[in-house]
C-alpha positions as semicolon CSV with decimal commas, in nm:
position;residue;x (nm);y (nm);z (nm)
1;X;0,000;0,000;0,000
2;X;0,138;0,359;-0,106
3;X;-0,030;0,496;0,266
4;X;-0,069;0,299;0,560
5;X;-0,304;0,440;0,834
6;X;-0,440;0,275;1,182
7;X;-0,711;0,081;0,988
8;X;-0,513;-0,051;0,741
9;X;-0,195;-0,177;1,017
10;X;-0,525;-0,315;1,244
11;X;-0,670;-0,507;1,011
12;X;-0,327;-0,701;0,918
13;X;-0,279;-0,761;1,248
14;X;-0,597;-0,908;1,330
15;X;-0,612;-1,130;1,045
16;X;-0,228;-1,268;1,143
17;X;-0,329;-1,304;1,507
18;X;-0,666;-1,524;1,417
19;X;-0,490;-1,754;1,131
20;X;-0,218;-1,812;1,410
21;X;0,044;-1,632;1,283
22;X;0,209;-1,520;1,646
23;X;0,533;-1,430;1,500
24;X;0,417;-1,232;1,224
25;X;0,218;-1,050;1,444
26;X;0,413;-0,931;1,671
27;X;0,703;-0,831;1,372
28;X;0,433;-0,648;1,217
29;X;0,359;-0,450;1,569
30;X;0,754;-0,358;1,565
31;X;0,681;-0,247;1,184
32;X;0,397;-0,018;1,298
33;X;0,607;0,126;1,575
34;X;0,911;0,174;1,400
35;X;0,688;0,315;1,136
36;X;0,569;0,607;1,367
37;X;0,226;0,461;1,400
38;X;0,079;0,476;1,751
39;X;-0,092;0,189;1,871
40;X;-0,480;0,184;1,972
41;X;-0,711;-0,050;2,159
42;X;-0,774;-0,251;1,871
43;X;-0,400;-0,305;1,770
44;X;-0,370;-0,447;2,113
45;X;-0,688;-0,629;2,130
46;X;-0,503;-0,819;1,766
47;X;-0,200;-0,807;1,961
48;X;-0,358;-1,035;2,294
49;X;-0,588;-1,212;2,075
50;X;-0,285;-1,366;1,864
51;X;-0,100;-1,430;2,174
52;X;-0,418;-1,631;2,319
53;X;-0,428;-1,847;2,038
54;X;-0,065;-1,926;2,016
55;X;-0,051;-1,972;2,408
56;X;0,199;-1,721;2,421
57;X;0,136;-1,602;2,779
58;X;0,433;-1,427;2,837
59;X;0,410;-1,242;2,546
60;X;0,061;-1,176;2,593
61;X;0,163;-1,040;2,955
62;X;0,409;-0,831;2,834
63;X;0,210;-0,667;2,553
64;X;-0,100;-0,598;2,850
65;X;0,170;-0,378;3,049
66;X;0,281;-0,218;2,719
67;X;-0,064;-0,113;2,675
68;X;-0,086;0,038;3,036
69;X;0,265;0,139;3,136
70;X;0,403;0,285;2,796
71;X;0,098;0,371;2,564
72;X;-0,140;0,520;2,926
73;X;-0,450;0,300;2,719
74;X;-0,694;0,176;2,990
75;X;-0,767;-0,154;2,935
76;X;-1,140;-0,224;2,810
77;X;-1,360;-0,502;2,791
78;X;-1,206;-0,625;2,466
79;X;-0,871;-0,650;2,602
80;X;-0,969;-0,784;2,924
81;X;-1,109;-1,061;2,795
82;X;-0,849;-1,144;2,535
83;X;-0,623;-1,186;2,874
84;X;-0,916;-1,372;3,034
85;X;-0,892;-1,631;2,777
86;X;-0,512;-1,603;2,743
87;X;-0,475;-1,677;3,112
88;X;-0,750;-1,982;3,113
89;X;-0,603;-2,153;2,865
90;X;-0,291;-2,184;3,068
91;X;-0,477;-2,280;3,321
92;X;-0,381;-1,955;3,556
93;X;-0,717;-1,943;3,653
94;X;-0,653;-1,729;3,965
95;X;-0,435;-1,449;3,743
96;X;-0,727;-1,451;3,495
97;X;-0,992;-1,414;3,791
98;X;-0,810;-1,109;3,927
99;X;-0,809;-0,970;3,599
100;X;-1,158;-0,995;3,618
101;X;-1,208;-0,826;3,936
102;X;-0,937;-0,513;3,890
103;X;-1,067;-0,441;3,544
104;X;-1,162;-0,045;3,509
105;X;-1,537;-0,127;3,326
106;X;-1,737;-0,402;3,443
107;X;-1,745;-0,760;3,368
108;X;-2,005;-0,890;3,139
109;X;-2,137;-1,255;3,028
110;X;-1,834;-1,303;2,763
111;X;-1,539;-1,265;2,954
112;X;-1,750;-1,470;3,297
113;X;-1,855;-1,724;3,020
114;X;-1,476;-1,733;2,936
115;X;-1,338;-1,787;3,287
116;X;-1,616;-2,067;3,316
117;X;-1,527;-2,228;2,999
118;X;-1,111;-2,254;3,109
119;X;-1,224;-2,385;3,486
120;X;-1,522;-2,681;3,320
121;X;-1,235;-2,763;3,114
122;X;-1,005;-2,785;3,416
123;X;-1,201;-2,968;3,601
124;X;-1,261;-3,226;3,320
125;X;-0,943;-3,247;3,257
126;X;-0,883;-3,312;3,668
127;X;-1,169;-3,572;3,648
128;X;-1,028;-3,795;3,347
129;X;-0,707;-3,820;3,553
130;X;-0,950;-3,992;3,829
């Protein structure tokens, strides 16, 4: 592309993160940067969603504080839940119920359905061992 803008670096990053393209990802985040491009919510909602579905936890970690510490974006709903899921998959349960709890806006059914989802499949998990 001859211009690049916030929609057109978001929407590459979003596809990468869902096909499972971690790596690419996160180079393409560097690009953006090092391109003078300031991130948004929604290049860090790609950003956790691509770690979540590599399993990429401390990535996914890192990239959270980014948000917060360097960037001063409070986290919303989008990105909360992206670390929700992150963290359940893991299986750090605990991490991703604190999340829950410290989060600036309020919890909804999504990101409680989430939590649920990563504990049944704990659980099941525990039980099989049985």
């Amino acid at each position: 592309m001859p211009e690049r803008n916030e929609v057109s670096w978001n929407s590459i990053l979003l596809g990468l993160g869902m096909h499972g393209h971690a790596d690419e990802t996160f180079g393409l985040f560097e690009r953006m940067e090092a391109a003078g491009m300031k991130p948004d919510h929604v290049t860090f909602t790609a950003l956790l969603s691509a770690c979540s579905h590599a399993g990429r936890v401390e990535e996914g970690l890192k990239y959270f504080k980014r948000m917060v510490q360097d960037y001063k974006i409070e986290p919303q709903l989008e990105q909360c839940t992206c670390m929700v899921d992150l963290l359940g998959r893991a299986g750090h349960l605990s991490h991703a119920y604190d999340i829950i709890l410290t989060m600036p806006c309020g919890p909804d059914d999504r990101i409680w359905g989430s939590l649920l989802d990563h504990a049944k499949f704990m659980v099941m998990k525990d039980w099989q061992k049985l």
